[in-house]
C-alpha positions as a Markdown table, in Angstrom:
| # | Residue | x | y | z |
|---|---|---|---|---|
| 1 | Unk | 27.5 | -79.1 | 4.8 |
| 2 | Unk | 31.1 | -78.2 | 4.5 |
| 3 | Unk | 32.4 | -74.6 | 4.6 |
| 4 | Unk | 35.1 | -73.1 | 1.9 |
| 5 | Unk | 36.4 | -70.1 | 3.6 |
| 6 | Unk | 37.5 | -67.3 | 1.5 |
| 7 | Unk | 41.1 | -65.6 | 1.7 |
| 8 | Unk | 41.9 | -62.9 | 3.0 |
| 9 | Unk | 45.2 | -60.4 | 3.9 |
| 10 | Unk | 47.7 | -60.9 | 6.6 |
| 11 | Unk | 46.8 | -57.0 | 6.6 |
| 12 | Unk | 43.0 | -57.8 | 7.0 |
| 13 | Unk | 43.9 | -60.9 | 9.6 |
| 14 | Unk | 45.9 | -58.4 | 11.5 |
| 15 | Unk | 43.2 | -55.7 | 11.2 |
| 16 | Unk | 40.7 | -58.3 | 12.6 |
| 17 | Unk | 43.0 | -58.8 | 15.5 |
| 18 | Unk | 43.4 | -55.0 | 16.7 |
| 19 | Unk | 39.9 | -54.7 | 16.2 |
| 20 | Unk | 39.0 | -57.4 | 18.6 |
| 21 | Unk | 41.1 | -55.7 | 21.1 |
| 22 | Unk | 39.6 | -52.3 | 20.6 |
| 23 | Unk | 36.0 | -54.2 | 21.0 |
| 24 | Unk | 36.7 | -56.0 | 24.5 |
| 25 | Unk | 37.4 | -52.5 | 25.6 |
| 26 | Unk | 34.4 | -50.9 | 24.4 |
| 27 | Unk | 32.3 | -53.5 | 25.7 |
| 28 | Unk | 33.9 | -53.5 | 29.2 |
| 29 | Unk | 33.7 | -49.9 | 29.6 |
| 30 | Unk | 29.5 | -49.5 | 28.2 |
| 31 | Unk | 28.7 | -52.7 | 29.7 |
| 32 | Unk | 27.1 | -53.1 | 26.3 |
| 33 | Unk | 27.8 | -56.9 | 25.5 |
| 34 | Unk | 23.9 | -57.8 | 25.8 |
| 35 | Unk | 23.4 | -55.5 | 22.6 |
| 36 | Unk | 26.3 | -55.9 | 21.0 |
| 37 | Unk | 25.0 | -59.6 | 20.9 |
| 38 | Unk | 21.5 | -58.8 | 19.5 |
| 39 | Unk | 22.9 | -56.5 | 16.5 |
| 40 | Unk | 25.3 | -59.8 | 15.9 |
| 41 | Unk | 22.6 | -62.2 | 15.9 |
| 42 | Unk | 19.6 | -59.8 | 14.2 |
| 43 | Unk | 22.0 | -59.5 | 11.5 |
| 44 | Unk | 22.5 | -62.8 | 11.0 |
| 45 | Unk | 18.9 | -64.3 | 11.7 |
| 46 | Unk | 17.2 | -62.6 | 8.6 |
| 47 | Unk | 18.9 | -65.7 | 6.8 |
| 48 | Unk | 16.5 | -67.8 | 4.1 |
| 49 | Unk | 17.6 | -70.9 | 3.1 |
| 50 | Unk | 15.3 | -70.7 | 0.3 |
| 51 | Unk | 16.3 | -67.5 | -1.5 |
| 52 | Unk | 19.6 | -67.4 | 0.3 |
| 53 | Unk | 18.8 | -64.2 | 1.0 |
| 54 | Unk | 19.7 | -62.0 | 4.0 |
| 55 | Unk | 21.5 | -62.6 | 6.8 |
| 56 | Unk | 25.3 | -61.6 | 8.2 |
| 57 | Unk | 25.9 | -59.4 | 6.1 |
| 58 | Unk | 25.9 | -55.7 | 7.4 |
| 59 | Unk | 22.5 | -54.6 | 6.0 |
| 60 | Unk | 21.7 | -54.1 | 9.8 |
| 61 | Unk | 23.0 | -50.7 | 9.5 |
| 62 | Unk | 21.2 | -49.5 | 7.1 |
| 63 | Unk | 18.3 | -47.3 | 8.4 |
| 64 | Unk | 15.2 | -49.0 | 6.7 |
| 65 | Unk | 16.6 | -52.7 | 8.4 |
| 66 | Unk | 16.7 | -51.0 | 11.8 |
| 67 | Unk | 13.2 | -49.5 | 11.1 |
| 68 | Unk | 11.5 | -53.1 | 11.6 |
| 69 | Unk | 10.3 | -53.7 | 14.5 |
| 70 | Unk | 12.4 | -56.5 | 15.5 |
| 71 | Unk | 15.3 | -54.4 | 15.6 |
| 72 | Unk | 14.0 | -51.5 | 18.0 |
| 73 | Unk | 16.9 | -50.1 | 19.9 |
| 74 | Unk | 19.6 | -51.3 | 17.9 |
| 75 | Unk | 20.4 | -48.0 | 16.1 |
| 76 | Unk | 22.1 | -47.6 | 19.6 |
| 77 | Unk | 24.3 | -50.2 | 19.2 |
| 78 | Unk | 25.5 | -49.3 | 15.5 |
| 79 | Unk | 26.1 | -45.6 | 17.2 |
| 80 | Unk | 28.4 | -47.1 | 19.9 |
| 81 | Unk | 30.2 | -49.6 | 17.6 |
| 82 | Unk | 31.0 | -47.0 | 14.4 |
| 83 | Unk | 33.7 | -45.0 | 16.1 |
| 84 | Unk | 35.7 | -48.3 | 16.4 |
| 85 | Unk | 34.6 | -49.5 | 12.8 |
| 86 | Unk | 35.9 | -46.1 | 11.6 |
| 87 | Unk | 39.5 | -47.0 | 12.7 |
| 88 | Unk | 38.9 | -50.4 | 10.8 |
| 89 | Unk | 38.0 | -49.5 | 7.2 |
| 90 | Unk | 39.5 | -52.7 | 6.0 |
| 91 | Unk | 37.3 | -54.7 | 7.7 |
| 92 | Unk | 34.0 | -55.3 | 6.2 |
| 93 | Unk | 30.4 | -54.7 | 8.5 |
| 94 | Unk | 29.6 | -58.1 | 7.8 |
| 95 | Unk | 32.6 | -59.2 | 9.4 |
| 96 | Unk | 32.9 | -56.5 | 11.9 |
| 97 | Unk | 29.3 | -56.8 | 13.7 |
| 98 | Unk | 29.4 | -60.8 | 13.9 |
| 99 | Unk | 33.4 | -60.4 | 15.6 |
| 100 | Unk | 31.6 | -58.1 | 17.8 |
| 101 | Unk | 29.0 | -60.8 | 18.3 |
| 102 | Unk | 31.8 | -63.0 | 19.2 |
| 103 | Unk | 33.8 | -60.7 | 21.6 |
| 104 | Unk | 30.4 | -60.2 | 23.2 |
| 105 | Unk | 30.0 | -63.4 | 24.8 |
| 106 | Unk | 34.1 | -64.3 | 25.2 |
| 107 | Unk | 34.4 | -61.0 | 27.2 |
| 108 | Unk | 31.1 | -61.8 | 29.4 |
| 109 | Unk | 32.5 | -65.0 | 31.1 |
| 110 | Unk | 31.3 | -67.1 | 27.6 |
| 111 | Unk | 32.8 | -69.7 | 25.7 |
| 112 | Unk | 35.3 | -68.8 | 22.6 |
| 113 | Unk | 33.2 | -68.9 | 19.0 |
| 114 | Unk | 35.3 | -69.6 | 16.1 |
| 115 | Unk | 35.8 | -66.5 | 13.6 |
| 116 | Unk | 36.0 | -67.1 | 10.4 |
| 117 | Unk | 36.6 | -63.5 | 8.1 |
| 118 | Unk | 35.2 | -62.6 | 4.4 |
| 119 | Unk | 32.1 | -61.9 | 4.5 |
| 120 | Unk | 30.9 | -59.0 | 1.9 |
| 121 | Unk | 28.7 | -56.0 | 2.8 |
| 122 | Unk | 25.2 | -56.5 | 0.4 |
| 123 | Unk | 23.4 | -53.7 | -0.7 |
| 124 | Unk | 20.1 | -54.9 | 0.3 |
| 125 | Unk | 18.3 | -55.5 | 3.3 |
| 126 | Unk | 15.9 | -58.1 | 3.6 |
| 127 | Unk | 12.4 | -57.8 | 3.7 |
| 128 | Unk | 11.1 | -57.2 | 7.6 |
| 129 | Unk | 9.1 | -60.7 | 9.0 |
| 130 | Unk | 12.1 | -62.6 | 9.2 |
| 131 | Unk | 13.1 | -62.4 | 12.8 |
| 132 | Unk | 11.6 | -64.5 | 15.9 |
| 133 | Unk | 8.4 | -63.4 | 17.8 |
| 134 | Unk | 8.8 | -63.7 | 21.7 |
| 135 | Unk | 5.3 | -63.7 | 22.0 |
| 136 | Unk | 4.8 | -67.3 | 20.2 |
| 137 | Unk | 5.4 | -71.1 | 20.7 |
| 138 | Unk | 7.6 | -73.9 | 19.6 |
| 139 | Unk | 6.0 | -74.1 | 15.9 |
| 140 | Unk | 7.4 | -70.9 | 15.3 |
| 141 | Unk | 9.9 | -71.1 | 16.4 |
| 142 | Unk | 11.2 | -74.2 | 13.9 |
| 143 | Unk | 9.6 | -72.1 | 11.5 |
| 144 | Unk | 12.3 | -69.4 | 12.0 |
| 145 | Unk | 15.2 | -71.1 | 12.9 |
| 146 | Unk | 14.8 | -74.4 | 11.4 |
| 147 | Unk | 12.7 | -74.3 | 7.8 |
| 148 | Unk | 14.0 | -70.5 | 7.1 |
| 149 | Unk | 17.6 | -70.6 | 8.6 |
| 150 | Unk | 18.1 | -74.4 | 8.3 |
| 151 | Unk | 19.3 | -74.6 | 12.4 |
| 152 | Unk | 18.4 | -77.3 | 14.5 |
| 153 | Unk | 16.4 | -78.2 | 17.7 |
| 154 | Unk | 19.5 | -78.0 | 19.6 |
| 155 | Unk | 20.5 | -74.8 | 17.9 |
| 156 | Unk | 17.4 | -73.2 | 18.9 |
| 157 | Unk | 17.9 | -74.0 | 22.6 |
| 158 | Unk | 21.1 | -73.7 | 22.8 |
| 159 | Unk | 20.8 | -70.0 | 21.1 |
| 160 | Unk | 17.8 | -69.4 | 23.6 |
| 161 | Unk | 20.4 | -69.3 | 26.2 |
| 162 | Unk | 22.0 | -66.2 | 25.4 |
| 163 | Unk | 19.2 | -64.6 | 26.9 |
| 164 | Unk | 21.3 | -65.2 | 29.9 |
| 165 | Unk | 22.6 | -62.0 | 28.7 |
| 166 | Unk | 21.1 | -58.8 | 28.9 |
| 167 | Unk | 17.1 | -57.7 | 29.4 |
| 168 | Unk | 14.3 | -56.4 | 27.4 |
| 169 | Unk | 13.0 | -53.6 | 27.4 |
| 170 | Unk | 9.3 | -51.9 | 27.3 |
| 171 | Unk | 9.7 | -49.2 | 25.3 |
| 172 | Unk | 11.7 | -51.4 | 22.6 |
| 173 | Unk | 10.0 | -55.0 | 22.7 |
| 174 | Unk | 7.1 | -54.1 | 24.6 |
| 175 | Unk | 8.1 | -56.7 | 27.8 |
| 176 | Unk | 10.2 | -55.7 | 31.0 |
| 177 | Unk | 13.4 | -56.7 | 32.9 |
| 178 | Unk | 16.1 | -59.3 | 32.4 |
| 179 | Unk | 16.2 | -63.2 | 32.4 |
| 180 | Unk | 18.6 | -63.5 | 35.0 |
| 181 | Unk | 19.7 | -61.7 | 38.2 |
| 182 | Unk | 23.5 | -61.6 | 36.4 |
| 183 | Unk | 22.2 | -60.1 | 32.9 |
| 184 | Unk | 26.2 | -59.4 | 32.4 |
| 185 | Unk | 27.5 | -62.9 | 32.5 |
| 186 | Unk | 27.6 | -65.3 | 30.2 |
| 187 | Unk | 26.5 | -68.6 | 31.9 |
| 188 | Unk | 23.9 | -71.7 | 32.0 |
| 189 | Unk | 21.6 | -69.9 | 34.4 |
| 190 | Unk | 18.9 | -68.6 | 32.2 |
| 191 | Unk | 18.1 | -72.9 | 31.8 |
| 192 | Unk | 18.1 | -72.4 | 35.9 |
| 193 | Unk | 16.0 | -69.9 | 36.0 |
| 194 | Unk | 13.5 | -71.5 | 33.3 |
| 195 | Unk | 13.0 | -74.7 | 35.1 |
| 196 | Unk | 12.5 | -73.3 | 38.4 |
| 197 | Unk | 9.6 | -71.1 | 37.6 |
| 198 | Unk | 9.0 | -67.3 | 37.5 |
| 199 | Unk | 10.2 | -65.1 | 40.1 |
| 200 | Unk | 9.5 | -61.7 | 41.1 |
| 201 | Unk | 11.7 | -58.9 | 38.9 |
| 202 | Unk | 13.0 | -61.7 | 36.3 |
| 203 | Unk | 11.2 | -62.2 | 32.7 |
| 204 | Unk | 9.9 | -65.3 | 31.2 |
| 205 | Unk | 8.7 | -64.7 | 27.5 |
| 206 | Unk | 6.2 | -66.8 | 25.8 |
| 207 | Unk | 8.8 | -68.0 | 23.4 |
| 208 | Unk | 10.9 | -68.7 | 26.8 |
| 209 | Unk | 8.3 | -71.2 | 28.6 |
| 210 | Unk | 7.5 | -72.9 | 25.0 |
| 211 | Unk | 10.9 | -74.6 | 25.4 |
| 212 | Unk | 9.5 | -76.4 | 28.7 |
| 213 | Unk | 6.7 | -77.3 | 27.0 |
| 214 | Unk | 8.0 | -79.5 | 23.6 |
| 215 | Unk | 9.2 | -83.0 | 23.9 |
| 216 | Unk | 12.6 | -82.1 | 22.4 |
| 217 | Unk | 13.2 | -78.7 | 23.6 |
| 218 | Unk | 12.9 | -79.8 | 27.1 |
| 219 | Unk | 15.2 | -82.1 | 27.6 |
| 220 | Unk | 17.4 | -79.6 | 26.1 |
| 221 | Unk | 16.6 | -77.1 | 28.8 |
| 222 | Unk | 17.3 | -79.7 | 31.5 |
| 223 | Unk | 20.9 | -81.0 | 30.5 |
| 224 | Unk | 22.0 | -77.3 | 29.8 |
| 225 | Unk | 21.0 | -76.7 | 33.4 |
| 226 | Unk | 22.7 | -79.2 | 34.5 |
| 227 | Unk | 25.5 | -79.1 | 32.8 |
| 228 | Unk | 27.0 | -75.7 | 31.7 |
| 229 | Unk | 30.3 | -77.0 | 29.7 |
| 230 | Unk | 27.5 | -79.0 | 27.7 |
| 231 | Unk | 25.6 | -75.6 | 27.1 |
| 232 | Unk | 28.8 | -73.5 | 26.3 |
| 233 | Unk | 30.1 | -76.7 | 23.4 |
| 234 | Unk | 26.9 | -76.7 | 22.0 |
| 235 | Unk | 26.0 | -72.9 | 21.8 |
| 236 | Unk | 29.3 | -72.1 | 20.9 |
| 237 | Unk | 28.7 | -74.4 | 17.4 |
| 238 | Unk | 24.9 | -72.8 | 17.2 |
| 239 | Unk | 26.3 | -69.3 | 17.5 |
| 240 | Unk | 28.8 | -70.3 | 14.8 |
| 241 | Unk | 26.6 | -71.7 | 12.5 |
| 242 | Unk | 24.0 | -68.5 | 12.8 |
| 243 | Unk | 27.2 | -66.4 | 12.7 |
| 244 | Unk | 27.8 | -67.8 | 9.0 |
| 245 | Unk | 24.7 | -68.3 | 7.3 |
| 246 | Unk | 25.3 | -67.9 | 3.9 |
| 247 | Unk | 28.4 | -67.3 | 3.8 |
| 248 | Unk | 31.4 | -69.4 | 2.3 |
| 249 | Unk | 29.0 | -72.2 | 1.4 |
| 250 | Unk | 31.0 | -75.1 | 0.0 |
């Protein structure tokens, strides 16, 4: 499915440009790129294919989107990103938290996600339900990403490994402590990590060891493991894709 990107200013292009700039710094100086990530990818995973309703397009700031449960915590990261999207007005939310998004994992040692500006800001959020559960298996998985976003196996793996970035936390999802003992860089070792078993102070989630146990997934995990330039290609196009669902569809 082809995209048909939309125009916008050399003022707007230019704008996008500074704004990246001011972003790398924020996230180098908070150490915030893990959720700077998740507000990115929250706001873009509410997507259905169906209704073509939700996804990246700045609803996630509203305060009845950041009241579901899914989203606990991330009214901290609209409170560190808004002094920076205050010196942007030009720049839409929907464009501004999936460049953060973007930033997030370039700055953290990541590979380089095409960005693509235009999207609008919508008025309304989507209804709460829409977001993946850590606590189940591979059929729900597809459910979410594949039948309601319209990603694929590989996306979903591939995606899965951005949990080599950052940690949960108790009080917000209910588990403890991060996937990897380098939650602020962006590498293969979260497929590392999965294959060799659970270790003392690093997290597995349910959703986590489900990818070891599908016939697809797993060989998935195994080559990303192996092969990190093969992780960043392929996550790089997943992040892309989640990054723009919905939007400029040819």
């Amino acid at each position: 499915m082809g995209k048909s990107y939309p125009t916008v200013s050399e003022e707007y292009k230019k704008a996008v440009e500074k704004c990246k700039k001011k972003l790398r710094g924020l996230i180098a100086e908070k150490n915030c790129a893990p959720i700077i990530l998740r507000i990115a990818w929250h706001s873009a995973g509410t997507f259905d294919v169906k209704t073509k309703t939700g996804g990246p397009f700045g609803t996630i700031k509203k305060p009845e989107e950041l009241a579901h449960g899914a989203n606990n915590g991330l009214d901290i990261a609209v409170r560190l990103l808004e002094p920076i999207k205050e010196q942007f007005p030009i720049i839409s939310y929907a464009d501004f938290y999936q460049l953060a998004g973007v930033v997030a994992v370039e700055v953290t040692g990541g590979p380089e996600i095409p960005f693509h500006p235009g999207r609008e800001d919508k008025p309304a959020p989507p209804p709460e339900g829409r977001l993946p559960d850590a606590t189940k298996g591979c059929d729900h998985l597809r459910q979410v990403f594949s039948t309601q976003m319209g990603l694929s196996d590989k996306d979903i793996v591939a995606l899965s490994g951005g949990h080599t970035l950052g940690r949960c936390h108790k009080e917000r999802s209910g588990f403890e402590g991060p996937w990897t003992s380098n939650p602020l860089i962006f590498d293969n070792s979260y497929f590392k990590e999965l294959l060799s078993g659970e270790k003392e102070g690093l997290l597995q989630l349910p959703s986590d060891k489900a990818l070891l146990e599908d016939p697809v997934f797993r060989p998935l995990v195994e080559k990303y493991a192996a092969d990190e330039d093969a992780f960043f290609e392929d996550y790089a196009e997943a992040h892309l894709k989640l990054s723009e669902l919905g939007f400029a569809e040819a």
